[in-house]
C-alpha positions as a LaTeX table, in Angstrom:
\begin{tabular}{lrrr}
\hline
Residue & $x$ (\AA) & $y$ (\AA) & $z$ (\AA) \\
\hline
Unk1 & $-20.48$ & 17.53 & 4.72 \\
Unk2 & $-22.20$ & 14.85 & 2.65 \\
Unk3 & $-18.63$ & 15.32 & $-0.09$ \\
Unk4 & $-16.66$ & 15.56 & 3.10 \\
Unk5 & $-17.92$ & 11.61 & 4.44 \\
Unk6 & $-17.61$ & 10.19 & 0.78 \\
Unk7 & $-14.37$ & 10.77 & 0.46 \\
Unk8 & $-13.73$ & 9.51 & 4.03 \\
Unk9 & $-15.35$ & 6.67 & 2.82 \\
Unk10 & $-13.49$ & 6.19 & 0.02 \\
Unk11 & $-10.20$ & 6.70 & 1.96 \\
Unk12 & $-10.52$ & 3.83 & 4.43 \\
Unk13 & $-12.47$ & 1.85 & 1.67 \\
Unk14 & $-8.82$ & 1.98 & $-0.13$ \\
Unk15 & $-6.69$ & 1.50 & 3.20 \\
Unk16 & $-8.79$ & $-1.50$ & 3.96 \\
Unk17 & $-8.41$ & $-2.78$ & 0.30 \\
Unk18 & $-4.67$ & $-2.10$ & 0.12 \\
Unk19 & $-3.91$ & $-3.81$ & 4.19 \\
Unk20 & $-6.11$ & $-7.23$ & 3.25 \\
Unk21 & $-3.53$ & $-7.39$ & 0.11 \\
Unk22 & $-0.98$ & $-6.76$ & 2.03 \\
Unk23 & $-1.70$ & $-10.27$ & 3.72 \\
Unk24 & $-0.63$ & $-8.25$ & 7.38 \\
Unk25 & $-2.07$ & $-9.98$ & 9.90 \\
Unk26 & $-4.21$ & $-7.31$ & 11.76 \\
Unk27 & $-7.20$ & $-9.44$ & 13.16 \\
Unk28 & $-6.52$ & $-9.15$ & 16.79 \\
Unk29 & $-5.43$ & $-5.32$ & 16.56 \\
Unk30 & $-8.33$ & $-4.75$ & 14.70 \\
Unk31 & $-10.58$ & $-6.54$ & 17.78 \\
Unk32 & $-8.43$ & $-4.13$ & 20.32 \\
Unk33 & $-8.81$ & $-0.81$ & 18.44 \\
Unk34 & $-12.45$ & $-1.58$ & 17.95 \\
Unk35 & $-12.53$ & $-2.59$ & 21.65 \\
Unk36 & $-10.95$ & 1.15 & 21.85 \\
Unk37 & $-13.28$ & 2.64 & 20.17 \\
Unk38 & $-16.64$ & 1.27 & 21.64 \\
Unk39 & $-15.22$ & 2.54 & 24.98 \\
Unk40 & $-14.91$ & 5.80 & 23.50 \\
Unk41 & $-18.45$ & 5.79 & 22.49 \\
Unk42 & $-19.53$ & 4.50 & 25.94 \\
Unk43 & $-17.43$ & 6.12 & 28.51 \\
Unk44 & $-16.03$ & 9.40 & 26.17 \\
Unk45 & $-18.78$ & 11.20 & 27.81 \\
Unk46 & $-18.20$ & 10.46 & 31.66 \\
Unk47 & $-14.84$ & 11.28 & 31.04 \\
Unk48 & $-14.97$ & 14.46 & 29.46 \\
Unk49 & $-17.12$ & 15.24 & 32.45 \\
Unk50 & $-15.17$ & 14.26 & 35.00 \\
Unk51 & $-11.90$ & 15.91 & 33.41 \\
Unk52 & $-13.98$ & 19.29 & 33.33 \\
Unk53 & $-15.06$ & 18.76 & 37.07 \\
Unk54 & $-18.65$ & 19.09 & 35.71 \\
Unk55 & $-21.57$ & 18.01 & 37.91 \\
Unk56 & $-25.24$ & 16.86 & 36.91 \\
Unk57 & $-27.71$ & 18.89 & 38.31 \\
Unk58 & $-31.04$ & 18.57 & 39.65 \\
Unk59 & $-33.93$ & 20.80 & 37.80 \\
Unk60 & $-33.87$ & 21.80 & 41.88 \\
Unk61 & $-30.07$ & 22.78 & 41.67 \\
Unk62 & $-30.18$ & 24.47 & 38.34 \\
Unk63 & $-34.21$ & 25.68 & 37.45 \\
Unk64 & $-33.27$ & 27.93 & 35.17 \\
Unk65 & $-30.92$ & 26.35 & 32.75 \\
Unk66 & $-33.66$ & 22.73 & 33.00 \\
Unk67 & $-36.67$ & 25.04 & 32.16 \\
Unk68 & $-34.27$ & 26.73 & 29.48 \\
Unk69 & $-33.25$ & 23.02 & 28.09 \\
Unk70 & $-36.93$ & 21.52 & 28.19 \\
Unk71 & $-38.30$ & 24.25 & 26.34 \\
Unk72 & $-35.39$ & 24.20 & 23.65 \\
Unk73 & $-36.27$ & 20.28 & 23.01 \\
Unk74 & $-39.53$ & 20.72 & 22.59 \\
Unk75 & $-39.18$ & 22.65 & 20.00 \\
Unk76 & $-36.22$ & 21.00 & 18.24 \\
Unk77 & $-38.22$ & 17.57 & 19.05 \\
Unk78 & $-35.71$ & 16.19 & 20.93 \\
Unk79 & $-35.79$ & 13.87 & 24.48 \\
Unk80 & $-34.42$ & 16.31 & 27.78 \\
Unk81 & $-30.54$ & 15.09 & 27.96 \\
Unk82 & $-29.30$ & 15.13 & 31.30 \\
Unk83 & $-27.85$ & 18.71 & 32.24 \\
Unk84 & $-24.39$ & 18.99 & 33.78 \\
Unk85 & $-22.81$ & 22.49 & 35.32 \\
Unk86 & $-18.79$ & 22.70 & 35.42 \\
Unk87 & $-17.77$ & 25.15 & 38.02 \\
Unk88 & $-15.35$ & 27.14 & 36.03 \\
Unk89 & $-14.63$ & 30.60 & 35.01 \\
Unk90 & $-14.00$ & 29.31 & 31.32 \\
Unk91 & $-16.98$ & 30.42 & 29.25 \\
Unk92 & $-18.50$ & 27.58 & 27.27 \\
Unk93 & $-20.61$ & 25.13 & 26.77 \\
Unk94 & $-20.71$ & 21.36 & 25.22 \\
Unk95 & $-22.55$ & 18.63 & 24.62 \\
Unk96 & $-21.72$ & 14.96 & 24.60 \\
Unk97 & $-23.15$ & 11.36 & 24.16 \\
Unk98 & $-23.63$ & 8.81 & 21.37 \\
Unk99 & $-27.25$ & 8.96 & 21.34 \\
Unk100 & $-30.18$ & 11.38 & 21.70 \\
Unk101 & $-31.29$ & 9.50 & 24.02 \\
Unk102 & $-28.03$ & 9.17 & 26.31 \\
Unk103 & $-26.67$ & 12.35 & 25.76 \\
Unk104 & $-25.66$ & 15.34 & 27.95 \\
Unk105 & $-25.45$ & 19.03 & 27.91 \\
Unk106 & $-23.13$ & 21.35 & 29.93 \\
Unk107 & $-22.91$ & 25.03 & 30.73 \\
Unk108 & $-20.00$ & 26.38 & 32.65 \\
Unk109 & $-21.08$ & 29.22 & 35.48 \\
Unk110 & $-18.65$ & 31.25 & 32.83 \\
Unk111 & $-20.95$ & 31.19 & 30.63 \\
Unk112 & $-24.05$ & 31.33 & 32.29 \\
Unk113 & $-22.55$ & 34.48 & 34.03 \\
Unk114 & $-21.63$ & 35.97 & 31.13 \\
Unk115 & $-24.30$ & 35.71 & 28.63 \\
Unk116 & $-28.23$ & 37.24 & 28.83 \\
Unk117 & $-30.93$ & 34.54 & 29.02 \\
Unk118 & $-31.71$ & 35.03 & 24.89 \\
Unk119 & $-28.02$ & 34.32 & 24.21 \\
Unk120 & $-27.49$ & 31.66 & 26.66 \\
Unk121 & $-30.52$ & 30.34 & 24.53 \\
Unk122 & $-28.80$ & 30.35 & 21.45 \\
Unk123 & $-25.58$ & 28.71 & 22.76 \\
Unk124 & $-28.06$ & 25.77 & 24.22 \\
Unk125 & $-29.70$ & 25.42 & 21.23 \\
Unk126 & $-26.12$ & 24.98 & 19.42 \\
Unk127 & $-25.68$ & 22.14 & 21.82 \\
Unk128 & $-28.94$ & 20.53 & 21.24 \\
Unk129 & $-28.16$ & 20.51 & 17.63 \\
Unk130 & $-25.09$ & 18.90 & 17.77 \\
Unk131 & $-27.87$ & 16.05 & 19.87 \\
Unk132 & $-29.72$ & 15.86 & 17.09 \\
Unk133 & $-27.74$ & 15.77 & 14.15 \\
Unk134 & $-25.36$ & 13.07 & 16.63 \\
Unk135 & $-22.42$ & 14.45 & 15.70 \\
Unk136 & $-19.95$ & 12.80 & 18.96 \\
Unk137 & $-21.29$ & 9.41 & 17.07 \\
Unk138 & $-20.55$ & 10.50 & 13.83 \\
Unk139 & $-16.76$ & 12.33 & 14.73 \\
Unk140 & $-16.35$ & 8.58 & 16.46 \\
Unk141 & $-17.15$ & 6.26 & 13.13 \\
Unk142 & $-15.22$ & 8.27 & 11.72 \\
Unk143 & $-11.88$ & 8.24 & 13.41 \\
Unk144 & $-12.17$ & 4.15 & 13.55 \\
Unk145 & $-9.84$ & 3.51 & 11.04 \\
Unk146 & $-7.62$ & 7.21 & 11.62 \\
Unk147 & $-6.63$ & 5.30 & 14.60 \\
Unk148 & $-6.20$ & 1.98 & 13.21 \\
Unk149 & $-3.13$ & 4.09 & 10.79 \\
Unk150 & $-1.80$ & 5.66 & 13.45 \\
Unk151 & $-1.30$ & 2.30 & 15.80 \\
Unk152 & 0.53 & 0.87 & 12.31 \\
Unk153 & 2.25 & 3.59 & 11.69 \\
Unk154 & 3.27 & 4.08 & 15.78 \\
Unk155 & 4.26 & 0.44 & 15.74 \\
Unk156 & 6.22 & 0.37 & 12.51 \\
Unk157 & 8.38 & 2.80 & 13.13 \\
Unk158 & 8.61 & 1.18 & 16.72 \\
Unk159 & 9.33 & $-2.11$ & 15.48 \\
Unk160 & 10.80 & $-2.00$ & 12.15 \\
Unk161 & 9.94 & $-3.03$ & 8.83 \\
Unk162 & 9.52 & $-6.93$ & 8.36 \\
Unk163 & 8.52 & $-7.39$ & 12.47 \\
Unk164 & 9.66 & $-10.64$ & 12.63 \\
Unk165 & 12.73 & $-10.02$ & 10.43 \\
Unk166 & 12.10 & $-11.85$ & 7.22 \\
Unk167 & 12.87 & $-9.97$ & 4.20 \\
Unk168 & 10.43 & $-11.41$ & 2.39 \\
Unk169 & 8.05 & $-9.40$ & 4.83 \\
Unk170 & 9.59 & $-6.44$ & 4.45 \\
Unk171 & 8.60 & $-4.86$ & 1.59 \\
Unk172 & 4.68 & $-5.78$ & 2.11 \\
Unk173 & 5.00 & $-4.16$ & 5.87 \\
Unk174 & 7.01 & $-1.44$ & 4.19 \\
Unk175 & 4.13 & $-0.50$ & 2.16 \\
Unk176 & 1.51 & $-1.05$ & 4.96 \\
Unk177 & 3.56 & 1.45 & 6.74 \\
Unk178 & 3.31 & 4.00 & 4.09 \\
Unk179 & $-0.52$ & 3.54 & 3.36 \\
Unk180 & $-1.32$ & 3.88 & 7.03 \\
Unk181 & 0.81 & 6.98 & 7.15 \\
Unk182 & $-0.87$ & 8.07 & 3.81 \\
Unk183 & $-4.50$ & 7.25 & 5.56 \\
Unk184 & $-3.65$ & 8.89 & 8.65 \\
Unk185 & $-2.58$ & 12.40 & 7.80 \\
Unk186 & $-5.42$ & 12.96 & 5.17 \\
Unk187 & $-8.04$ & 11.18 & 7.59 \\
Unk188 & $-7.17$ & 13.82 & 9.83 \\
Unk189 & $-7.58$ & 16.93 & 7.89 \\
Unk190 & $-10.95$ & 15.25 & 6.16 \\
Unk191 & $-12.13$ & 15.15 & 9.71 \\
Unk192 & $-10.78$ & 18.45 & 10.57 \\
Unk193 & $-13.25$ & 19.75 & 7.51 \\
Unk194 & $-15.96$ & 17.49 & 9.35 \\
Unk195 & $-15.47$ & 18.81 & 12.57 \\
Unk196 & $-15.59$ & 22.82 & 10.98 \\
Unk197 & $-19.07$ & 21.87 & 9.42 \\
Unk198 & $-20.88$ & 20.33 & 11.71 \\
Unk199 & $-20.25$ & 23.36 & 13.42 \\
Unk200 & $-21.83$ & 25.11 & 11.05 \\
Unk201 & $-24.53$ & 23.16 & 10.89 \\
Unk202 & $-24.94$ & 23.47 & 14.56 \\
Unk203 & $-25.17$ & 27.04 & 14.01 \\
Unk204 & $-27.62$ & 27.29 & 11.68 \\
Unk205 & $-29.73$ & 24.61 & 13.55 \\
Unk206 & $-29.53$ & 26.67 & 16.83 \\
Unk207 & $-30.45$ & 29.79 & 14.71 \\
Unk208 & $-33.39$ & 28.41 & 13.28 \\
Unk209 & $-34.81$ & 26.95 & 16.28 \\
Unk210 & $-34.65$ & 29.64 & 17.98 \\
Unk211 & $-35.79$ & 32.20 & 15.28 \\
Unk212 & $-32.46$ & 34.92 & 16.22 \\
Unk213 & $-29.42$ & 34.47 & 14.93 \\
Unk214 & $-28.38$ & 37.25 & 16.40 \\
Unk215 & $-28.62$ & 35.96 & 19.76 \\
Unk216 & $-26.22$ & 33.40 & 19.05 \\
Unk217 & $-23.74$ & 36.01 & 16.69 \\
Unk218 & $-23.21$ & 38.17 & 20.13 \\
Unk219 & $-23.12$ & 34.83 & 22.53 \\
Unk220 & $-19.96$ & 34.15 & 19.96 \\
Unk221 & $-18.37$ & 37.26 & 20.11 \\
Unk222 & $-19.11$ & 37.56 & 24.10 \\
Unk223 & $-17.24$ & 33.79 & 24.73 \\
Unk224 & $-14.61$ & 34.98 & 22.49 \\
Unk225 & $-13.94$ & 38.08 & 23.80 \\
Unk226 & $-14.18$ & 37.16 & 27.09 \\
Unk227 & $-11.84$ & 34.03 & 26.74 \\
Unk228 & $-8.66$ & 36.68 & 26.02 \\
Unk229 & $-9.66$ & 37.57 & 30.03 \\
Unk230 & $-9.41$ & 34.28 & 31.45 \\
Unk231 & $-5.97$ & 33.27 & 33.07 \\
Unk232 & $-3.89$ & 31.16 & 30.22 \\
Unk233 & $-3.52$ & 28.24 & 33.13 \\
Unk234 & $-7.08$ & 27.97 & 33.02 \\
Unk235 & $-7.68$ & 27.67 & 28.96 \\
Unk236 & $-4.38$ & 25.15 & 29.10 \\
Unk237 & $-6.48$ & 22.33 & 31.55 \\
Unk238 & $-9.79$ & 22.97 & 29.57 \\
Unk239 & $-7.83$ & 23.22 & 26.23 \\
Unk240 & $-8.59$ & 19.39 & 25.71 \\
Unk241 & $-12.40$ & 19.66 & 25.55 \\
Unk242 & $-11.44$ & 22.04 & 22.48 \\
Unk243 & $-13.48$ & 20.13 & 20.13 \\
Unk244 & $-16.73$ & 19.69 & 22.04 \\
Unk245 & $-16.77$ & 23.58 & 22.75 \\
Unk246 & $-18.63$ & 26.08 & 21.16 \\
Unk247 & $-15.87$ & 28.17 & 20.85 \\
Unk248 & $-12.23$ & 26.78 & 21.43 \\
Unk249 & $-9.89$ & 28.23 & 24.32 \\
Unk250 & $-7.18$ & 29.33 & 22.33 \\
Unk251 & $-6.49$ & 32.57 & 19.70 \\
Unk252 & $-5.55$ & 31.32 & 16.86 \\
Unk253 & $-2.74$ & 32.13 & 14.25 \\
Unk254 & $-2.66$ & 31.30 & 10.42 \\
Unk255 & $-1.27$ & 27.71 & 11.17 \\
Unk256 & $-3.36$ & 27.09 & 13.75 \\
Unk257 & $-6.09$ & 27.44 & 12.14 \\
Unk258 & $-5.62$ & 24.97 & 8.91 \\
Unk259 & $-5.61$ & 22.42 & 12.03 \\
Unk260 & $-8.75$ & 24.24 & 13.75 \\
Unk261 & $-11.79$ & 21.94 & 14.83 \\
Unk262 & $-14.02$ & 25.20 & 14.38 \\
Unk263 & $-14.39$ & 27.19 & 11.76 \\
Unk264 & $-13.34$ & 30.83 & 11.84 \\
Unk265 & $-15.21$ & 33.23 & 14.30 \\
Unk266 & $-15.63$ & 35.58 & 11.10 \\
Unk267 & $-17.37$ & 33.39 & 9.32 \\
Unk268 & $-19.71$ & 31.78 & 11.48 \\
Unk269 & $-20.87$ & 35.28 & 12.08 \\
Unk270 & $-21.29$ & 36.05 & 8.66 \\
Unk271 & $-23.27$ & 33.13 & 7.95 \\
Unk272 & $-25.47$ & 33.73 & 10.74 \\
Unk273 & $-25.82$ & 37.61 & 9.61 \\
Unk274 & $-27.26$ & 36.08 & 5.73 \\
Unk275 & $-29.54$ & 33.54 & 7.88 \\
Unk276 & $-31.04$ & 36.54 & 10.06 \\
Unk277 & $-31.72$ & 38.91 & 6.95 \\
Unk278 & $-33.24$ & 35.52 & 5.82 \\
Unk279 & $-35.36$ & 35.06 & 8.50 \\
Unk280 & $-36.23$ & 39.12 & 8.24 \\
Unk281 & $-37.30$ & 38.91 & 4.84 \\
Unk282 & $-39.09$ & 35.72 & 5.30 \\
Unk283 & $-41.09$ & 37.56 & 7.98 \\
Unk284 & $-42.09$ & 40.41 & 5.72 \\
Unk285 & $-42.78$ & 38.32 & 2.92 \\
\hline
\end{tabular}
């Protein structure tokens, strides 16, 4: 992960480098996309909720899945997000917000149906970890200057080479255009890599918090199992909260998955196997 942001780093470090000698004059579209992106970290999270028709509950309205969350953050020493519900038959479960302290966690009543109380624990606890190790935050910094490229590269092509005709221009916007495009396509698959490990990570911080990784290897294979059940209209309108899931909505195939935002289900179950016999032998020992 650490290898993964370096050379994200060093990617828009170079754009940047590359567009100020350039002499294109970006200042106001730099204002606007930074505009864009503080309302993604602000509002991202009420409107992921509101496109999953998820609800925040009272500890009243939901006692189980608050007692289930309060306990969880005490032990991963975190602050009680607020706890939404999402009245679907799609069985997940995400987690949003740019802070610990203004985050959220959701459950569908998929899920919560689905699952026994120790591996709705483990599926929590993935959630919480994702809190604590403020991944929506970091997956935001990160695609600042992505979308910078793209606009260039949308309004290039758009627009045409020297924008205000001068051939002079040309050339320099030319290979503005180029860079952006350049920055934009491997910006995506570093963050595609990002994405897969902070899943991972999430994993293994669920698993250790809770002390059974094998709680959260059979929550896995239950979601994904399960998901191959659920009507393909309904994994089409949730498909879009792909990324924040613990498991994404569709099956994938070989291409497919080089653009995946999770890893594969083999291996996240294989890695959770190594940390259980771990765990086993650290127990004996």
């Amino acid at each position: 992960m650490v290898l993964t942001l370096l050379l994200l780093g060093a990617v828009y470090v170079g754009f940047v480098a590359i567009f100020l000698a350039a002499g294109a004059g970006a200042t106001l579209m730099l204002v606007i996309i930074g505009g864009m992106v503080l309302a993604q970290l602000f509002l991202s999270d009420k409107i992921a909720l509101a496109a999953m028709g998820a609800k925040e509950v009272s500890p009243e309205q939901a006692p189980g899945l608050h007692a289930l969350i309060e306990r969880l953050c005490i032990q991963a020493d975190l602050p009680k997000p607020k706890v939404a519900v999402a009245d679907i038959q799609v069985p997940n479960a995400f987690a949003l917000g740019r802070s610990q302290k203004k985050a959220t966690v959701c459950a569908t009543t998929g899920i919560m149906n689905l699952l026994s109380p120790a591996e709705l624990e483990g599926v929590m606890a993935h959630e919480l970890a994702h809190v604590k190790n403020r991944d929506v935050l970091i997956m935001t910094i990160a695609s600042f200057f992505a979308s910078v490229a793209a606009m260039i590269t949308q309004f290039g092509f758009l627009f045409g080479g020297g924008m205000g005709g001068d051939d002079e221009e040309g050339p320099g916007f030319l290979v503005v255009l180029l860079v952006s495009l350049a920055v934009y396509v491997i910006s995506f698959f570093l963050m595609l890599a990002l994405s897969r490990y902070r899943e991972f990570s999430a994993d293994r911080g669920a698993a250790l918090v809770t002390g059974r990784p094998s709680a959260l290897s059979s929550a896995l294979m239950k979601i994904s199992d399960q998901m191959n059940r659920v009507p393909q209209q309904d994994l089409r309108a949730a498909g879009e909260m792909n990324a924040f899931f613990i498991v994404p909505t569709g099956v994938k195939g070989a291409l497919q998955t080089i653009f995946a935002t999770h890893p594969p289900m083999e291996k996240r179950i294989e890695r959770l196997g190594e940390l259980e016999r771990q765990l086993q032998l650290g127990a004996r020992a």
